[in-house]
N, C-alpha and C positions, 0 to 999 in steps of 0.2 A: 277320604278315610271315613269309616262308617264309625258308628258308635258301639259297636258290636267288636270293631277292632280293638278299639282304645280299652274296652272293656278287658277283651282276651288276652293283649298286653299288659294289661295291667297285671293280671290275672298270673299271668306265667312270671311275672317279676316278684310278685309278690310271695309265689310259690316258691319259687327257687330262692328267695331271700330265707325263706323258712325250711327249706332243705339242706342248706348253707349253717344258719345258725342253730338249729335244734341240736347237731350232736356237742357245739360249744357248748350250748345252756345245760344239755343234760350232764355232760361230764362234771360242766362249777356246779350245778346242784349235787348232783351224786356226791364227789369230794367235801363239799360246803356239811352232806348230810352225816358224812360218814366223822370228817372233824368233831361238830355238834355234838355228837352222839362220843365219840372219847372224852369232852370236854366236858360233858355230863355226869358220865362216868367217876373220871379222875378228878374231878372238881376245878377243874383248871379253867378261872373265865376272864382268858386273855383274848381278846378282842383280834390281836393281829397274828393271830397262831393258824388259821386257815391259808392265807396267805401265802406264801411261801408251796404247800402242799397246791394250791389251783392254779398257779403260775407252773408247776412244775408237769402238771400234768393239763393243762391245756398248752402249753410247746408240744409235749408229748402228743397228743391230741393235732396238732396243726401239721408237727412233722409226717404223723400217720397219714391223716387226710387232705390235707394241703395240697397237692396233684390232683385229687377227685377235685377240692372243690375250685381249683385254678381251672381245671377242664371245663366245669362247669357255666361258670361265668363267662369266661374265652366263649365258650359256643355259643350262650346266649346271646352274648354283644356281635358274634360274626351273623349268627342267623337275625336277629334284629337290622344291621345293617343291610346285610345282602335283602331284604325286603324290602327296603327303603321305596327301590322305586317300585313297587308293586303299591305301597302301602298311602303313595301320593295318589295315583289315579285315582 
């Protein structure tokens, strides 16, 4: 195994770690920004009032894309394995 491998493994793990969690982070930010911005508004600075709103909509969010990103990872881990022995030589 070259160093070239381990790099482009790393590389596509890394990648896909971040094509996995980016639509989680943007959704709790979005919600987190859009809370803020009521709580500003209304003057309301209850601390655990986000809460409830980013749980309910990151389910929402997992239910939607939950299959993509189960697909996602299943493939990675089959094509990582099925390489294995190429990846010894």
């Amino acid at each position: 195994m070259t160093q070239d491998t381990v790099v482009g493994l790393a590389t596509r793990a890394m990648t896909l770690a971040f094509e996995i969690a980016g639509p989680i982070l943007l959704v709790g930010l979005a919600i987190g920004l859009i809370i803020s911005l009521i709580q500003a508004v209304t003057s309301i600075q209850e601390q655990t009032l986000s809460f409830i709103p980013k749980i309910v909509g990151l389910a929402l969010l997992l239910v939607v894309l939950g299959p993509w990103m189960l697909d996602q990872l299943v493939g990675y881990a089959t094509n990582l394995y099925t390489s294995i022995p190429s990846l010894i030589q």
